[in-house]
C-alpha positions as CSV (number, residue, x, y, z in Angstrom):
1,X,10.5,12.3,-1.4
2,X,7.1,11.2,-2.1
3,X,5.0,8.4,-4.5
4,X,1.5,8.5,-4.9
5,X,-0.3,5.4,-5.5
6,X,-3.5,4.5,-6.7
7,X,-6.0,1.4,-7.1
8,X,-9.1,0.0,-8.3
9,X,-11.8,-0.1,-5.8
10,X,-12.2,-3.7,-4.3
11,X,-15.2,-5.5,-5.5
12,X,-18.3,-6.5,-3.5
13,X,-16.8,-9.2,-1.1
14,X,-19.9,-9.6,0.4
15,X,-20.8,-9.1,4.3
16,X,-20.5,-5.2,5.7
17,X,-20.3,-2.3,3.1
18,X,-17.5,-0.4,5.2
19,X,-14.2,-1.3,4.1
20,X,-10.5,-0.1,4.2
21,X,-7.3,-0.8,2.6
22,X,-3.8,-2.1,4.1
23,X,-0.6,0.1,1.9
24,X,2.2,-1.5,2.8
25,X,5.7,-0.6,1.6
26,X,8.9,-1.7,2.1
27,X,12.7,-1.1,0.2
28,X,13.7,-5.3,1.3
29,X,12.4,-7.8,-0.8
30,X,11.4,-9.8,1.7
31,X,9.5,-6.7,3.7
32,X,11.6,-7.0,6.9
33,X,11.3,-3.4,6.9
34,X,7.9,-2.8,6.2
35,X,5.7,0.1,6.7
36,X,1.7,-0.7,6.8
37,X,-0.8,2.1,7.0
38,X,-5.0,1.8,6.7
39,X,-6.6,4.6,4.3
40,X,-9.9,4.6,3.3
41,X,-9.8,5.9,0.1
42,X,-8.3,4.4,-3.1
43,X,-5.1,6.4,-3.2
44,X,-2.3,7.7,-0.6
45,X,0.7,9.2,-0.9
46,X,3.8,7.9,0.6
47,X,6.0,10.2,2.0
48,X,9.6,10.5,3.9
49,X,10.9,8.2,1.0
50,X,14.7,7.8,0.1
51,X,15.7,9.2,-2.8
52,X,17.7,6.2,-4.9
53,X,15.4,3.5,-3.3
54,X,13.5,1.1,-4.9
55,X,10.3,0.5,-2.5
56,X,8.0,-2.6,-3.1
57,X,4.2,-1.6,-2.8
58,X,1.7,-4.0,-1.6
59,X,-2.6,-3.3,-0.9
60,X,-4.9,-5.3,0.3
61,X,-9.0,-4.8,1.5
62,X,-10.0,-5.0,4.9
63,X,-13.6,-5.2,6.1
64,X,-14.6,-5.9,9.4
65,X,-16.4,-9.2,8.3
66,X,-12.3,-10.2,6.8
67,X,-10.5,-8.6,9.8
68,X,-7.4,-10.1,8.1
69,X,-8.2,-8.4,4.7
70,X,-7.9,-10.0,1.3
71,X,-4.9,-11.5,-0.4
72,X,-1.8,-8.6,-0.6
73,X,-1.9,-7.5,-4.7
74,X,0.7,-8.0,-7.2
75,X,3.3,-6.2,-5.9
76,X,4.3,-2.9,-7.7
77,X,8.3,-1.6,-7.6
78,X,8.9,2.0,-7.6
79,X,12.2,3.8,-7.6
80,X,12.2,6.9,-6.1
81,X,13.9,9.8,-8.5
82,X,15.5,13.0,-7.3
83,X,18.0,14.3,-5.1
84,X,18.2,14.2,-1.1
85,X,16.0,16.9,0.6
């Protein structure tokens, strides 16, 4: 199973032009199971999901003047619909 997720383009944080963005997602509140990818576009799909899970979805911007990226977003919960592949 699969969710596609998408966000606003990070504003102008100043220093280099060339940024990317953190996804991470995780089904534990407190992200003890977390998954973290880098994309450079403002969407991704998540794939390999578990069908009857909800997953907690987190992005932040990282540029190589903020190697440790912005602030994580408001976290957005998704349950994943649909029956096991």
């Amino acid at each position: 199973m699969q969710i596609t997720v998408s966000w606003s383009a990070a504003v102008d944080l100043g220093g280099s032009a060339s940024k990317t963005y953190a996804v991470s997602y995780a089904t534990s509140p407190s992200f003890s199971d977390e998954i973290t990818i880098s994309v450079s576009d403002t969407s991704t799909v998540l794939s390999g999901l578990n069908p009857g899970s909800t997953y907690s979805i987190r992005v932040k911007v990282v540029t190589p003047d903020y190697a440790d990226g912005s602030p994580w977003s408001n976290l957005l919960q998704a349950l994943v619909i649909g029956k096991p592949g």
